[in-house]
PDB file of N, CA, C and O in Angstrom, chain B, residues numbered from 101:
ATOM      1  N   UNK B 101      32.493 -33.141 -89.008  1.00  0.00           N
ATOM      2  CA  UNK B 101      31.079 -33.423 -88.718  1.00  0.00           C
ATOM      3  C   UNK B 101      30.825 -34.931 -88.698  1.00  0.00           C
ATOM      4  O   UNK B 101      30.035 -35.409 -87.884  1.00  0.00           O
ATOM      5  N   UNK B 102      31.690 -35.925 -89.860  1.00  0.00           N
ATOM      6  CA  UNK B 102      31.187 -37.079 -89.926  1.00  0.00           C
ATOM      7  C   UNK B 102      31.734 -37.372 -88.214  1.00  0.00           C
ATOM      8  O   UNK B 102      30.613 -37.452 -87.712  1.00  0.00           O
ATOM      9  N   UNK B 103      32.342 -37.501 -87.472  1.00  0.00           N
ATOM     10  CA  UNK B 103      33.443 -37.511 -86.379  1.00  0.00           C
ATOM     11  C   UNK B 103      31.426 -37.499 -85.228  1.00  0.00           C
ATOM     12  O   UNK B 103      30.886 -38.363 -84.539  1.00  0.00           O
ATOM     13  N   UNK B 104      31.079 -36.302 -85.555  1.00  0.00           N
ATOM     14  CA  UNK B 104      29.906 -36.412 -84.200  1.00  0.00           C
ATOM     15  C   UNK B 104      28.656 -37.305 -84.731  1.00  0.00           C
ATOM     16  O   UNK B 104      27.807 -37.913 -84.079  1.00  0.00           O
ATOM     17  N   UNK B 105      28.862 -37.155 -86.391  1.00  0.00           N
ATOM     18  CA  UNK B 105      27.830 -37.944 -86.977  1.00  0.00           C
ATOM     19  C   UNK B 105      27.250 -39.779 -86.905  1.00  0.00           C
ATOM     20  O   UNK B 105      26.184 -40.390 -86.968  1.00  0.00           O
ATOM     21  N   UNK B 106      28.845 -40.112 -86.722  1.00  0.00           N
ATOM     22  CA  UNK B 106      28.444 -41.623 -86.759  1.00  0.00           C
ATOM     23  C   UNK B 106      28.281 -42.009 -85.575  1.00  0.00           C
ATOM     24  O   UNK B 106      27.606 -43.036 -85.500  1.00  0.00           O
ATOM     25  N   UNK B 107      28.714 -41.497 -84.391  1.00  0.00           N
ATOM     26  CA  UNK B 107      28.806 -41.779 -83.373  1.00  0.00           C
ATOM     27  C   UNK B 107      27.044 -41.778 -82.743  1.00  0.00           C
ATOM     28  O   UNK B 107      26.617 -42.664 -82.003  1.00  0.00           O
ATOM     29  N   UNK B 108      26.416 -40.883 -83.112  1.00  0.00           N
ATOM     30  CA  UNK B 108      25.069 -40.006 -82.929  1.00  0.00           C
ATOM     31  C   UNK B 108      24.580 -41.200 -83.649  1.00  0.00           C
ATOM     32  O   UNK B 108      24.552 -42.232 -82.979  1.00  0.00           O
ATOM     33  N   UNK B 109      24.173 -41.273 -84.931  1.00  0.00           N
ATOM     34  CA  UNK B 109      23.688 -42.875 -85.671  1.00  0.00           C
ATOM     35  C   UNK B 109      23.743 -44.216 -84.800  1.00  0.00           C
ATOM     36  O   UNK B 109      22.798 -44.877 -84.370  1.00  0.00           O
ATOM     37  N   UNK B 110      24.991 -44.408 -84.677  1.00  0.00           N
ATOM     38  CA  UNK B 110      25.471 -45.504 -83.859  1.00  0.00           C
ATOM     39  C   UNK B 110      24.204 -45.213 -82.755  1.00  0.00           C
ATOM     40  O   UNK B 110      23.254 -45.987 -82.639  1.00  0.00           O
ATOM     41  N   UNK B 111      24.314 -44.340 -82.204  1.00  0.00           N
ATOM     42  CA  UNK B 111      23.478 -44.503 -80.501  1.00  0.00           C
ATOM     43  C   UNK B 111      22.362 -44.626 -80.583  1.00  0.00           C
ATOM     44  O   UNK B 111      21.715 -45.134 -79.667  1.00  0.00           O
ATOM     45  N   UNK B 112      21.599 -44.034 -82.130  1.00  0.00           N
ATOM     46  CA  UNK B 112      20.237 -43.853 -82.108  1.00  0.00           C
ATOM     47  C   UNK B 112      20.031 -44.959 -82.531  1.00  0.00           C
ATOM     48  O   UNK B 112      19.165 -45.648 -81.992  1.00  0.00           O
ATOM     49  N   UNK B 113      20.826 -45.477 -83.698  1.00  0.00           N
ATOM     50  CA  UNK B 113      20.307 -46.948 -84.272  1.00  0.00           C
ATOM     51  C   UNK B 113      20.205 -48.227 -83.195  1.00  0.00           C
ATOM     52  O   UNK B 113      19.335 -49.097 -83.201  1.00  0.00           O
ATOM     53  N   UNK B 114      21.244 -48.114 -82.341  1.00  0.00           N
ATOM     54  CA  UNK B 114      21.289 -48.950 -80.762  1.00  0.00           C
ATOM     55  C   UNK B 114      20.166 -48.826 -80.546  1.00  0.00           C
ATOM     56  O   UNK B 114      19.432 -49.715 -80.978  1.00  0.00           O
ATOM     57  N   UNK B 115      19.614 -47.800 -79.870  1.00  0.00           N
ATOM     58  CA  UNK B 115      18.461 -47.479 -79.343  1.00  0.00           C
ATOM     59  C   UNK B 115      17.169 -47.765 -79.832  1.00  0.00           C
ATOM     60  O   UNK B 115      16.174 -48.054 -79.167  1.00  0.00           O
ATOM     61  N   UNK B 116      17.328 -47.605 -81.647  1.00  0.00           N
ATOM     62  CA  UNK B 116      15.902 -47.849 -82.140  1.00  0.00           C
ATOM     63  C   UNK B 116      15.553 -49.325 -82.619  1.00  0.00           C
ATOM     64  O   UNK B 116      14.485 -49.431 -83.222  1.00  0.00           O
ATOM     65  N   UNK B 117      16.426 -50.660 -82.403  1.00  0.00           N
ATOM     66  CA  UNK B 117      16.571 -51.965 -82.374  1.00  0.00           C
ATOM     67  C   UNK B 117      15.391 -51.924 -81.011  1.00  0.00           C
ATOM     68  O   UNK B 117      14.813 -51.143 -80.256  1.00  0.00           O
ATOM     69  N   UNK B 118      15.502 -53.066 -81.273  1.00  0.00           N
ATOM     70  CA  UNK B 118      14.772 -53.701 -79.957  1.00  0.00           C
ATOM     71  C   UNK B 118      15.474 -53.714 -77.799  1.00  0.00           C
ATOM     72  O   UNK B 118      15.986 -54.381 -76.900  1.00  0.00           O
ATOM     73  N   UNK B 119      14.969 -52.539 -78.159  1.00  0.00           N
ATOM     74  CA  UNK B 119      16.080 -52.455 -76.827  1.00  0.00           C
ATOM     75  C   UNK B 119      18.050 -52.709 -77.578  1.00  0.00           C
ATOM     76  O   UNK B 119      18.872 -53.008 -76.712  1.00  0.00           O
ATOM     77  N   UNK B 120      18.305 -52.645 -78.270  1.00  0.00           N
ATOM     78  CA  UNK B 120      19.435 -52.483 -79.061  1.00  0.00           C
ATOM     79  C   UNK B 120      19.897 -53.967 -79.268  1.00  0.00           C
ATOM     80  O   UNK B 120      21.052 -54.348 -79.072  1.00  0.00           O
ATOM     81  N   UNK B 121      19.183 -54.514 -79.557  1.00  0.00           N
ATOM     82  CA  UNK B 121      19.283 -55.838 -79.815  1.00  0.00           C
ATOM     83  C   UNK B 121      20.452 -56.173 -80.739  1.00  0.00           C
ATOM     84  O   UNK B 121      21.523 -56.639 -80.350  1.00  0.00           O
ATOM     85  N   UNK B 122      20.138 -55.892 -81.979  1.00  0.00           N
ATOM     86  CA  UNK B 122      21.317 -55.690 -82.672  1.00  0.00           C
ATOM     87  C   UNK B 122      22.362 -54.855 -82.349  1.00  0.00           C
ATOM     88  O   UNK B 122      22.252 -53.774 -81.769  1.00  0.00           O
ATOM     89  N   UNK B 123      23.845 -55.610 -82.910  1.00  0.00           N
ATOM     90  CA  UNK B 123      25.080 -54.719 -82.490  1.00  0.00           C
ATOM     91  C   UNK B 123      25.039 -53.331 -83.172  1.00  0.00           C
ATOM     92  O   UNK B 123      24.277 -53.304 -84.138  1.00  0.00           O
ATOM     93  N   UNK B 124      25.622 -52.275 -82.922  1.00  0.00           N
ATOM     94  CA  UNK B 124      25.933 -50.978 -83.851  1.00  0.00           C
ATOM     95  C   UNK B 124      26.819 -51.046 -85.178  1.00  0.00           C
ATOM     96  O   UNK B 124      27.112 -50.093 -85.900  1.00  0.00           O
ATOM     97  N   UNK B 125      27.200 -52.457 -85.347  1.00  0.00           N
ATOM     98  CA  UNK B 125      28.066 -52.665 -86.831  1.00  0.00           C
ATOM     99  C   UNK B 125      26.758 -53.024 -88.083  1.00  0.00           C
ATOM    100  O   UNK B 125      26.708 -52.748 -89.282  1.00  0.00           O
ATOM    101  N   UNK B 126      25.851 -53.708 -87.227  1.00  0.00           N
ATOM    102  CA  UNK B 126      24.741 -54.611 -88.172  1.00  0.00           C
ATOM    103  C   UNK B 126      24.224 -53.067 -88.813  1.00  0.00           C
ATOM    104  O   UNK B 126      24.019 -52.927 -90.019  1.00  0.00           O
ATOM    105  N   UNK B 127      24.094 -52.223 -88.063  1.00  0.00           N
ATOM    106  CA  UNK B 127      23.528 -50.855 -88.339  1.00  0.00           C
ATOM    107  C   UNK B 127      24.043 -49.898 -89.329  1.00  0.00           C
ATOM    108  O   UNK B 127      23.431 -49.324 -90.230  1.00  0.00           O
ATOM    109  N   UNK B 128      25.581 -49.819 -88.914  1.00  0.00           N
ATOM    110  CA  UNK B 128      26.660 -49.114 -89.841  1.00  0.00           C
ATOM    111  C   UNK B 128      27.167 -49.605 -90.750  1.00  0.00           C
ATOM    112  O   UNK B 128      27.313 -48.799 -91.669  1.00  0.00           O
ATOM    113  N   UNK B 129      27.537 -50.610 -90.962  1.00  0.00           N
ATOM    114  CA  UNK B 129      27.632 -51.131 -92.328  1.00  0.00           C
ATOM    115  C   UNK B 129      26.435 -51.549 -93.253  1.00  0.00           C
ATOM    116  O   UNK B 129      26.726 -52.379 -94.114  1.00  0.00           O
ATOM    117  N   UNK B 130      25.418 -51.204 -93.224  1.00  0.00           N
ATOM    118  CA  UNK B 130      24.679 -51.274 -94.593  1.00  0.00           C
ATOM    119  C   UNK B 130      24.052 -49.850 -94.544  1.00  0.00           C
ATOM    120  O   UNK B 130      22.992 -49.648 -95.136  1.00  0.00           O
ATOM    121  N   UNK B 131      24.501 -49.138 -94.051  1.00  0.00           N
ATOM    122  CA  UNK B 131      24.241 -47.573 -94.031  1.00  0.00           C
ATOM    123  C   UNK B 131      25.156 -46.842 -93.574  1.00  0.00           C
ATOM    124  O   UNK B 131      25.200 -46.132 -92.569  1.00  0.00           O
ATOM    125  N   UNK B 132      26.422 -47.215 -94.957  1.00  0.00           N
ATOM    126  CA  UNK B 132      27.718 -46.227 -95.015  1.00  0.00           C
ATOM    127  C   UNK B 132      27.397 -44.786 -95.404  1.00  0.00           C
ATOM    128  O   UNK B 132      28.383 -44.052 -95.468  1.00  0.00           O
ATOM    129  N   UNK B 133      26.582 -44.408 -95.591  1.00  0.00           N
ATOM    130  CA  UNK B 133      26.347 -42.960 -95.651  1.00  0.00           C
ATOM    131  C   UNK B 133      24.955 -42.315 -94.913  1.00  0.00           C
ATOM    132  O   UNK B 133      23.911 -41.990 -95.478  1.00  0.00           O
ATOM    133  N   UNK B 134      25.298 -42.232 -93.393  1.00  0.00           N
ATOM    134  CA  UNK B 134      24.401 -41.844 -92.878  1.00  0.00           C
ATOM    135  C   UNK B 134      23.433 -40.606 -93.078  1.00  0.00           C
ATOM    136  O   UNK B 134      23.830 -39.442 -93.141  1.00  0.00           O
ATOM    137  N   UNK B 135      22.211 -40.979 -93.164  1.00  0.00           N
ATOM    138  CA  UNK B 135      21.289 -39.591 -93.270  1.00  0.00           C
ATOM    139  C   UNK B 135      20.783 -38.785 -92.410  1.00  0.00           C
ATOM    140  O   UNK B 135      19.749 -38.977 -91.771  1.00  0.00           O
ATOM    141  N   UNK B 136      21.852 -37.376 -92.336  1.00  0.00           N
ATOM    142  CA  UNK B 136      21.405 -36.411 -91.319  1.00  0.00           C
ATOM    143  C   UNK B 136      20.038 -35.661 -91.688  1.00  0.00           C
ATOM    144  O   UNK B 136      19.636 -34.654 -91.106  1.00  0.00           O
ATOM    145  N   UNK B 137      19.498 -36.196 -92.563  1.00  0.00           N
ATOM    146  CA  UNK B 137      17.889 -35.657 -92.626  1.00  0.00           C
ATOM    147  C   UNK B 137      17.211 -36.319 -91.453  1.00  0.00           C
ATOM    148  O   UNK B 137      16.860 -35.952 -90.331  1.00  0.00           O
ATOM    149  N   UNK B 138      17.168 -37.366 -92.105  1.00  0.00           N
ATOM    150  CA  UNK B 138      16.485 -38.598 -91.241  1.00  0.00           C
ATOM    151  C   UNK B 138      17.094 -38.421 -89.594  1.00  0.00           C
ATOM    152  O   UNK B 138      16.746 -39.214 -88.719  1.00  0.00           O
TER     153      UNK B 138
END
């Protein structure tokens, strides 16, 4: 699951930046445990 999970984070967090302003690392590394609630 983590396998479809980070990938899915990654795209949304891209997306929810400013037009993805920030890279997808700035995103994933201070949110090593992504929340599939959220």
């Amino acid at each position: 699951m983590l396998t479809l999970v980070i990938p899915m984070v990654a795209l949304l967090g891209y997306a929810w930046t400013d037009g993805g302003r920030q890279p997808m690392r700035d995103i994933v590394q201070p949110l090593p445990v992504p929340r599939a609630g959220k």
